[in-house]
N, C-alpha and C positions, 0 to 999 in steps of 0.2 A: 342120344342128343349130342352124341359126341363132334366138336369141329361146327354146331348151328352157331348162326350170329342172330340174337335175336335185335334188331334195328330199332334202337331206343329213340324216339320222335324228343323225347324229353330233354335228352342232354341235347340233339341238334339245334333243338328250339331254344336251350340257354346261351348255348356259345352263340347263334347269330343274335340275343337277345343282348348279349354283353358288348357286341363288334357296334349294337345300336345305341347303346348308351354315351357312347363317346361320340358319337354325331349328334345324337338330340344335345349336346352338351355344347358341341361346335356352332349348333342352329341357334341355340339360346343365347350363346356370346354373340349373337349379329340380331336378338331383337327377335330370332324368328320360333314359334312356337308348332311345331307341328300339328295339325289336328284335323282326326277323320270324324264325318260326320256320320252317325248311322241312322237308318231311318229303318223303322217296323211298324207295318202297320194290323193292326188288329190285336189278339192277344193268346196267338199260339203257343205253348208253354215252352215247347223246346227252341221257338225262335227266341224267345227275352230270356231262357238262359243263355244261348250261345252271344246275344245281346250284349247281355251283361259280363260273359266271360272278354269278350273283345273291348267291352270299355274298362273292365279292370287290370288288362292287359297293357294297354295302354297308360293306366296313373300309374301303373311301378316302371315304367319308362321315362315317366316323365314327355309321356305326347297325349297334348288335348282332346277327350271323347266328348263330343255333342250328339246326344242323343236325342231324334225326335221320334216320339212313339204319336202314330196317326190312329184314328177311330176303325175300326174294321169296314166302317159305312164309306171311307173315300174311295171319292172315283178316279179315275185313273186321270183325268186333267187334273185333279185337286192334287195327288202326288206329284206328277210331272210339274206344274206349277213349285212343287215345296223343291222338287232337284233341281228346277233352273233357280232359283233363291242362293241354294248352297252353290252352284258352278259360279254364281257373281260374285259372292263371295270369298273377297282375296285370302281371310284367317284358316279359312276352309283349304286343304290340301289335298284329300281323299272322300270320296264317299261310298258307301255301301250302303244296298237294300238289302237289304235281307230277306231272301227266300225260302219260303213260297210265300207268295203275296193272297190276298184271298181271291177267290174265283175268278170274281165279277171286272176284276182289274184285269189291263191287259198289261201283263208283267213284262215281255218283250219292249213295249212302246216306252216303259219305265223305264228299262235298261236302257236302251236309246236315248234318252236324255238326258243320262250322265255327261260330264265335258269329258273328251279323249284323257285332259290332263288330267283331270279328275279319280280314273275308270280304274281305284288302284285293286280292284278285284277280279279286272280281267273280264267284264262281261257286257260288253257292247262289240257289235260285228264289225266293228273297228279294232276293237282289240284284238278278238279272235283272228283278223285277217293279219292284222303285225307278226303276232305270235307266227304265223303260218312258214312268215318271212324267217322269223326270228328275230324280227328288229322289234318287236313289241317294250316297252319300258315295263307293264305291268303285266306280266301273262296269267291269267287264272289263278288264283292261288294254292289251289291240292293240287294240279298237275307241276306247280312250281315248286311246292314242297317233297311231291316226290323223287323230283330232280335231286333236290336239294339231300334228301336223303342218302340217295346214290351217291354222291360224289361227296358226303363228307364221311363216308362208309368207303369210300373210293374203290367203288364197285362199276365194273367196266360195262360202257354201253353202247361203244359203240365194234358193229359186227354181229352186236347179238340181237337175236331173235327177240321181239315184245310181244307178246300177245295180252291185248289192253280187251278186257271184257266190262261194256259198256262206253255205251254212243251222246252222253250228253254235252251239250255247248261248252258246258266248264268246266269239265271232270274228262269225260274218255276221249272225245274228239281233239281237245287243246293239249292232252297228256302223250297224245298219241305223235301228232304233229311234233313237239318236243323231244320225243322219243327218235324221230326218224331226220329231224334237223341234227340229231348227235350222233347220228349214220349208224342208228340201229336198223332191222328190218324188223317191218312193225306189221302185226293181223291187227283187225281192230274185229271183234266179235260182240254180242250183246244172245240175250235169256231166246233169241229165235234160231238164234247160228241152229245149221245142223252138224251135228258131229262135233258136237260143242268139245267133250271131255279130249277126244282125240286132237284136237289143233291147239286145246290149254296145255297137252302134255307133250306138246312141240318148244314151247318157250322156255326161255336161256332165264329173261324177264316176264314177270306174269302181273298184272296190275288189274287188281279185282275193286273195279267201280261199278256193280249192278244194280244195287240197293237192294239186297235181296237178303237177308242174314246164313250165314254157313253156304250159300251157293256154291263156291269154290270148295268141289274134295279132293280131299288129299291124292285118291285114287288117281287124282288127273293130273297131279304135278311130276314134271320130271327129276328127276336123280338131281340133286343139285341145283335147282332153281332158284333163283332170287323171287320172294314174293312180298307186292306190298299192298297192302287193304286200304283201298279209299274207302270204306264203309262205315255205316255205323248206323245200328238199329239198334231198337227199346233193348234195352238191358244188357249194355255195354259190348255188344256183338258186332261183328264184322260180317264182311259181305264174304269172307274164307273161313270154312272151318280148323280151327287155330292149332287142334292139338294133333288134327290127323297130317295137315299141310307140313307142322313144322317135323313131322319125321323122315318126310323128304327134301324139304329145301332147306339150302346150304344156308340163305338169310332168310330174314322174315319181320313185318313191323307187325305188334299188338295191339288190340284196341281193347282197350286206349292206350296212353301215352307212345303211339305211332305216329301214324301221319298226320292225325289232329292239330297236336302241339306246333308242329312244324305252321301247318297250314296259316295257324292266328299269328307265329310269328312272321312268315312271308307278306303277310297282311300289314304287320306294321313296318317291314320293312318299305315296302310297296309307299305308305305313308311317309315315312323319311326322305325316298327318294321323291315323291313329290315335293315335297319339300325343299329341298334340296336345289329340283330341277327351275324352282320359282326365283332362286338365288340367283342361278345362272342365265336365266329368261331376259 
C-alpha cells in the first residue's frame, strides 16, 4: 500500500465547510438567513436519515432547514403545488426532494417544478443542460463533489482518460459532462457495456456510479488509477471493491467518509451561493 492516497471526503468536506462559515456570517450581517427547504415524502428509512443528516448539516452552519415531510399517499399535483409554495417563497433559497419518491408519483414532473434559482441539487433539465455548457450555478451534487475531490487532492484531469461507469441524470451523465468540460477524454459505460472490465482498465480516472455494491474489481483497474465511489449500499459498501481496487490504484475515496461528506457539503454550499446570488439579484 505503499505511495496509495486514500481521498478522505471528510477533511474536504470540513475545509469547504469552514470557507462557508464566513459567508453565512457575511449573509447574516445583511439580514439574510440562508435556508434549504427539504421535502420527503412517505417514510423511507434511508431517505429521513440522509433527511435528517442534511438538516443537521445545516444547524452547525448556521443555514436554515425546513423540512417538510408529506404522506406517502400525495399525488404528484399535491407536491408540485408544495414546490411552487417554496419557489414563491423569498426566505427559501434552495430546495431538495429527496429521492426516490414513491411509485405512483411522477418524480421527473416534481423535479421540473423546482425554480432554476432554486435547483440547488442540480436536477431539473435546465440544470443538467447548464452543467452541459458549464455555465450551470448548481451542477448536481456528487458529480460536483467529485470535482471537488480532484482538485483539492490536486489530482490532474485534464488529458486523462474517465471512464465514468453509470448513466443516471445526476450522478454519471452530469459527472461525465464535467469530466470532459475539464478536457478529459471521457467512456461513459453502465452494468450492459460489453467488455465492461477491459475499457474500466483503460482509465487514468475510474468513477464508479452503478449502485451495485463491490461491482468495480480490482482485477479491472489499472496500475495507478485514480478511483472514486459514488456508491453506497446497505452496510456501508460501495459500488468498488475497496480492498482489492486499493492495491492497484495510486488514490482512492472510502465509503464512507468519501464522497458522501463532500456531496452534503456541496449541497450547502449550492445553498449559500443561492443565497448570495438573491443579494446580487
Amino acid at each position: 500500500m505503499e505511495n496509495k492516497v486514500v481521498l478522505n471526503g471528510t477533511v474536504v468536506a470540513d475545509r469547504m465547510k469552514e470557507q462557508l462559515q464566513e459567508r453565512v456570517a457575511k449573509l447574516s450581517a445583511q439580514g439574510i438567513l440562508p435556508c434549504l427547504a427539504t421535502i420527503l415524502v412517505g417514510d423511507d428509512p434511508s431517505s429521513e436519515t440522509y433527511v435528517r443528516m442534511k438538516g443537521n448539516a445545516c444547524k452547525r452552519l448556521g443555514i436554515d432547514s425546513r423540512r417538510i415531510h408529506l404522506e406517502a399517499a400525495t399525488t404528484t399535483e399535491e407536491l408540485i403545488a408544495v414546490i411552487e409554495q417554496l419557489n414563491a417563497d423569498e426566505q427559501v433559497h434552495g430546495i431538495l426532494l429527496q429521492h426516490p419518491v414513491p411509485s405512483h408519483i411522477d418524480e421527473r414532473a416534481a423535479f421540473e417544478a423546482i425554480a432554476i434559482s432554486k435547483d440547488v441539487d442540480g436536477v431539473t433539465t435546465l440544470g443538467f443542460a447548464q452543467n452541459a455548457f458549464g455555465l450551470a450555478n448548481f451542477p448536481s451534487c456528487t458529480p460536483a463533489a467529485i470535482i471537488a475531490i480532484l482538485d483539492d487532492y490536486e489530482l490532474p484531469i485534464e488529458g486523462k482518460h474517465a471512464v465514468v461507469v453509470g448513466r443516471s441524470p445526476i450522478l454519471g451523465k452530469p459527472v461525465s459532462l464535467m469530466l470532459l468540460n475539464r478536457n478529459a477524454t471521457v467512456t461513459i459505460c453502465h452494468s450492459k457495456t460489453e467488455g465492461l472490465a477491459n475499457i474500466v482498465g483503460q482509465g487514468d480516472i475510474v468513477v464508479a456510479a452503478v449502485g451495485r455494491p463491490k461491482f468495480i474489481q480490482g482485477s479491472w483497474i489499472k496500475e495507478g488509477a485514480v478511483v472514486l465511489d459514488a456508491g453506497y449500499n446497505p452496510g456501508n459498501v460501495g459500488d468498488v471493491d475497496y480492498e482489492a481496487c486499493l492495491t492497484r490504484a495510486s488514490a482512492i475515496t472510502p465509503v464512507p467518509a468519501g464522497v458522501g461528506p463532500v456531496t452534503i457539503a456541496t449541497l450547502l454550499k449550492h445553498t449559500v451561493d443561492a443565497a448570495e446570488l438573491t443579494v446580487r439579484a
